[in-house]
C-alpha positions in Angstrom: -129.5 33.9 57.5 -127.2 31.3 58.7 -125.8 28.4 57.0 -124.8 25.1 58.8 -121.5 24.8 59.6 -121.6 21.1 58.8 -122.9 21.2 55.5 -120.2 24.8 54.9 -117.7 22.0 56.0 -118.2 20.0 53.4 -119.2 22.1 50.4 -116.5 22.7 47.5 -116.2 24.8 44.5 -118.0 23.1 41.6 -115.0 24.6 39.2 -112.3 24.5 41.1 -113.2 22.0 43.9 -111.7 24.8 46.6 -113.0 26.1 49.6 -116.0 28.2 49.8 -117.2 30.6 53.1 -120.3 32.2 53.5 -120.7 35.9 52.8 -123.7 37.3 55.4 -123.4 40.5 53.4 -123.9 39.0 50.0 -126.1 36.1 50.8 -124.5 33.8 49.9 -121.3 31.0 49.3 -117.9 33.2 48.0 -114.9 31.0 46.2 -112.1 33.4 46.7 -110.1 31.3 44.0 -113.0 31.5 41.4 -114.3 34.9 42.3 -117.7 33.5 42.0 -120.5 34.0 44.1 -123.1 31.1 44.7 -126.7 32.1 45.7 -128.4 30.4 48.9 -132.0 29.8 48.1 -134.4 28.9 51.1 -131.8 27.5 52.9 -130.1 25.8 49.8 -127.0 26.8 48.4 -127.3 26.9 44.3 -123.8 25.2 43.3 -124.5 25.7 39.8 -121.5 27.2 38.0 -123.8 28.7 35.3 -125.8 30.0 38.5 -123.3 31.7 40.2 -122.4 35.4 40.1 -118.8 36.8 39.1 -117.4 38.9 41.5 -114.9 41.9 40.9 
């Protein structure tokens, strides 16, 4: 799976409004900051806050 590098461009955090980078081992959108890990969906990255995954 690969995500556009466009759309990575311009896609923030929904809680802290930082950076996020695609994880090709999770599957999926990692905010460092947050430690929170955002699902991609059929191509669609869930932004949800609620959603997303804590990471350790």
């Amino acid at each position: 799976m690969a995500l556009n590098e466009k759309l990575l461009e311009i896609l923030a955090c929904p809680q802290c409004k930082g950076n996020v980078r695609f994880d090709e081992k999770l599957e999926g959108l990692v905010c460092e900051r947050c430690k929170l890990l955002f699902a991609i969906v059929n191509n669609i990255p869930i932004m949800l806050i609620e959603e997303a995954k804590k990471l350790s």
